[in-house]
C-alpha positions in Angstrom: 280.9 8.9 -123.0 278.1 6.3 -122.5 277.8 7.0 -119.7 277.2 10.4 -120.0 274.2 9.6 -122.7 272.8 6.9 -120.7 273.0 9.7 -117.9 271.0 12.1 -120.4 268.7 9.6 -121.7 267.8 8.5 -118.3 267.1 11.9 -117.3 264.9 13.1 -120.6 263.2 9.7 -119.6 262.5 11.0 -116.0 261.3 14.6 -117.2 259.0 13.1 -119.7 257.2 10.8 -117.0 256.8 13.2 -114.8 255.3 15.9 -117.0 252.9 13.5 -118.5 252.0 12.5 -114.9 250.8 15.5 -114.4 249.2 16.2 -117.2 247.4 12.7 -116.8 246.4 13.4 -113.2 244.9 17.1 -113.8 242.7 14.9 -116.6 241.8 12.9 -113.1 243.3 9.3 -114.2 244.8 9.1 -110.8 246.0 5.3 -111.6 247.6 5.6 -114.7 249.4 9.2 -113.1 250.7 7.0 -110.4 252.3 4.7 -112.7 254.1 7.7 -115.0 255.6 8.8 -111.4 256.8 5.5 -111.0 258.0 5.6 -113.8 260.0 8.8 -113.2 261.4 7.6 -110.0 262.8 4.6 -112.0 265.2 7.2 -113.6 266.0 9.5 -110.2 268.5 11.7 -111.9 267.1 14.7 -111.1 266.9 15.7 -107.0 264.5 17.9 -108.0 262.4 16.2 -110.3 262.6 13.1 -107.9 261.0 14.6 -105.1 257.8 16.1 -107.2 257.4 12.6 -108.8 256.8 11.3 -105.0 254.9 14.3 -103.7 252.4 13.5 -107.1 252.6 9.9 -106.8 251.1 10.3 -103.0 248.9 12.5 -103.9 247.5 10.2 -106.7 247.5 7.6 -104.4 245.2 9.4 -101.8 243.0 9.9 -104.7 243.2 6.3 -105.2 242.0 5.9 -101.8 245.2 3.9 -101.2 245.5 5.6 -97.8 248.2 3.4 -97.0 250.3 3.7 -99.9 249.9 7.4 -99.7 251.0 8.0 -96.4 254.4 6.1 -96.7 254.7 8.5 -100.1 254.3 11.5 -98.6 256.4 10.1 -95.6 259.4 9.3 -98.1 258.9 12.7 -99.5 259.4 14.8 -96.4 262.2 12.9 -95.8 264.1 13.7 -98.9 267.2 16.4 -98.4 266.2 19.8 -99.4 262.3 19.2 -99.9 261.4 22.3 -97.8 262.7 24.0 -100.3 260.0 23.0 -103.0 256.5 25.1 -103.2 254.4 21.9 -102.8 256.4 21.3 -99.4 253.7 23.1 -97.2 250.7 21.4 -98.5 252.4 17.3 -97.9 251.1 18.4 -94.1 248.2 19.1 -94.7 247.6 16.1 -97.1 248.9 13.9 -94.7 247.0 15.1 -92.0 243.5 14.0 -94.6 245.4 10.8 -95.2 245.5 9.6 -91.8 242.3 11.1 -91.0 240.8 8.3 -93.6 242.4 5.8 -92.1 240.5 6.7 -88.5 244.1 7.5 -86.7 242.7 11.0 -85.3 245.9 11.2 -83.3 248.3 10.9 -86.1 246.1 13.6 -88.1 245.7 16.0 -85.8 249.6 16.6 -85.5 250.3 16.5 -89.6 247.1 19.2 -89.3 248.6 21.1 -86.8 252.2 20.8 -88.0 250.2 22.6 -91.3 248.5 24.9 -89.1 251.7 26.0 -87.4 253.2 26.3 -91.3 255.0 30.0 -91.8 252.9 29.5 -95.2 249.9 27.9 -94.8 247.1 29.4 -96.9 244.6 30.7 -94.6 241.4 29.1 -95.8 243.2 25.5 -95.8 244.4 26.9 -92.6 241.4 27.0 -91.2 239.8 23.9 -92.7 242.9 21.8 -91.1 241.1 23.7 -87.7 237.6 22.3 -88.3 239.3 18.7 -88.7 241.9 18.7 -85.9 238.5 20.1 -83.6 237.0 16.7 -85.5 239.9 14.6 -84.1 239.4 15.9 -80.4 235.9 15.6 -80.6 235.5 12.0 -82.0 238.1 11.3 -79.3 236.3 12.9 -76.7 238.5 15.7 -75.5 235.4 18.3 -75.8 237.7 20.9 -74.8 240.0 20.5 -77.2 238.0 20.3 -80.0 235.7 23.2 -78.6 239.1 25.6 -78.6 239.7 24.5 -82.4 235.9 24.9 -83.3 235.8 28.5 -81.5 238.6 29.3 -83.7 236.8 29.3 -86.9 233.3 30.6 -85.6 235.6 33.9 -84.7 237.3 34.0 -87.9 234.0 33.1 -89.8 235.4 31.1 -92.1 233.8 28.6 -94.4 232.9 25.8 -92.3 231.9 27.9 -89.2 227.8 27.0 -89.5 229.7 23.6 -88.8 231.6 24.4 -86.1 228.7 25.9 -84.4 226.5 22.8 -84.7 229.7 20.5 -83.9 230.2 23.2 -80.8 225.9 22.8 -79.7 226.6 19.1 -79.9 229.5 18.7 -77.2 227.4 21.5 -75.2 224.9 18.9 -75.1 227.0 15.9 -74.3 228.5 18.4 -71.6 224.7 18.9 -70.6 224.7 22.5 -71.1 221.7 22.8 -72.4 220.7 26.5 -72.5 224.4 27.0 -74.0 223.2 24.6 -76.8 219.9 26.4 -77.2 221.9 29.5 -77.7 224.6 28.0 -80.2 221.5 26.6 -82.2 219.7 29.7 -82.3 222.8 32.0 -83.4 223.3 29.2 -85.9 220.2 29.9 -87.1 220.7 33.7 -87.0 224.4 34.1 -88.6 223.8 31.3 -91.2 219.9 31.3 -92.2 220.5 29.1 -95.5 223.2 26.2 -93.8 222.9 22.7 -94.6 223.0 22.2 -90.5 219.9 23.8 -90.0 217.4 21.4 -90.0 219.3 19.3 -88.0 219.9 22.8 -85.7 216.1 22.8 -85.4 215.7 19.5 -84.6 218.6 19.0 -81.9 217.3 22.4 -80.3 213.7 20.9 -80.3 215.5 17.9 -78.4 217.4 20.0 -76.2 214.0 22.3 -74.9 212.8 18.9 -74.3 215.1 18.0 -72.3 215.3 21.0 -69.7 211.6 20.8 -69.7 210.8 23.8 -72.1 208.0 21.6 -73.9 206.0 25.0 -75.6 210.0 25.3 -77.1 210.1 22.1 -78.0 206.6 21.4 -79.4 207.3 24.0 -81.5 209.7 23.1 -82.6 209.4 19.5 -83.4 206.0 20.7 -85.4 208.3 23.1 -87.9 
């Protein structure tokens, strides 16, 4: 019947948009992807199909730095019937947790983060890189406790990121002024990760920190490395 072709020629049209989106956006032309999944949700014959065009077409988006844009995407994604069921599922958390994060709402990005977290199949290293940002949303916030429990986390996992965490964990001691703590998380920074890009910052805010509870041999020493 016609219909039945139009049905088939609609859904060869869908197929072929998407797979060309894809192959356009792992060659990093994240605008012209986003209009080949547009393309392919024009022709939503497919369930399937229609719910990998939107997860791409988000994530093409983010790359856009169309934060907006992206975060309704992924929105309508997780939304669809049955999308749990897709591999890519488990990472639209995690993505939208990044998204909000660039548009400043530290609220909304620590839950998509933690809903990622709390994933039966989160990947462990994304895992704990969702930790390092949800401790980011606390601590720009201002719940140090919060974001000290989060930071702690991947310091005792010693994960990638955790020379961070310790500087980011030396920093709220100081707000908190704990200052001897601080001197001790900058010096174990300096022990555990010799060669981190926080270190001369570690030396300088340790310098600062001897200063301040009077230690001046400390901190002249330090402010002269």
């Amino acid at each position: 019947s016609v219909k039945k072709r139009k049905e088939n020629t609609d859904l060869l049209y869908q197929k072929v948009a998407y797979y060309r989106g894809v192959e356009v956006f792992n060659a990093r032309d994240f605008g012209y992807a986003s209009e080949l999944f547009e393309k392919s949700l024009n022709n939503p014959v497919d369930g399937k199909n229609e719910m990998q065009s939107l997860f791409w077409k988000a994530e093409s988006l983010f790359e856009l730095q169309k934060y907006d844009e992206a975060i309704s995407t992924y929105e309508d994604f997780l939304s669809y019937p049955g999308v749990a069921g897709l591999p890519i599922y488990k990472f639209s958390y995690y993505n939208l947790g990044y998204a909000y994060f660039q548009k400043e709402n530290y609220p909304k990005a620590a839950e998509y983060f933690e809903r990622y977290v709390n994933s039966s199949t989160a990947d462990k290293k994304m895992a704990m890189d969702a930790t390092l940002r949800i401790g980011d949303c606390h601590f720009v916030s201002k719940n140090y406790e919060k974001a000290l429990s989060q930071y702690n986390k991947v310091i005792i996992a010693g994960a990638a990121g955790a020379d961070y965490a310790i500087f980011q964990k030396a920093m709220i001691q100081g707000v908190q002024n704990k200052l001897n703590e601080k001197i001790y998380s900058l010096k174990s920074l300096q022990e555990l990760y010799p060669n981190s890009s926080y270190i001369d910052d570690g030396v300088y805010e340790m310098a600062y920190a001897n200063f301040v509870a009077n230690n001046y041999e400390q901190a002249k020493s330090g402010f002269s490395d």
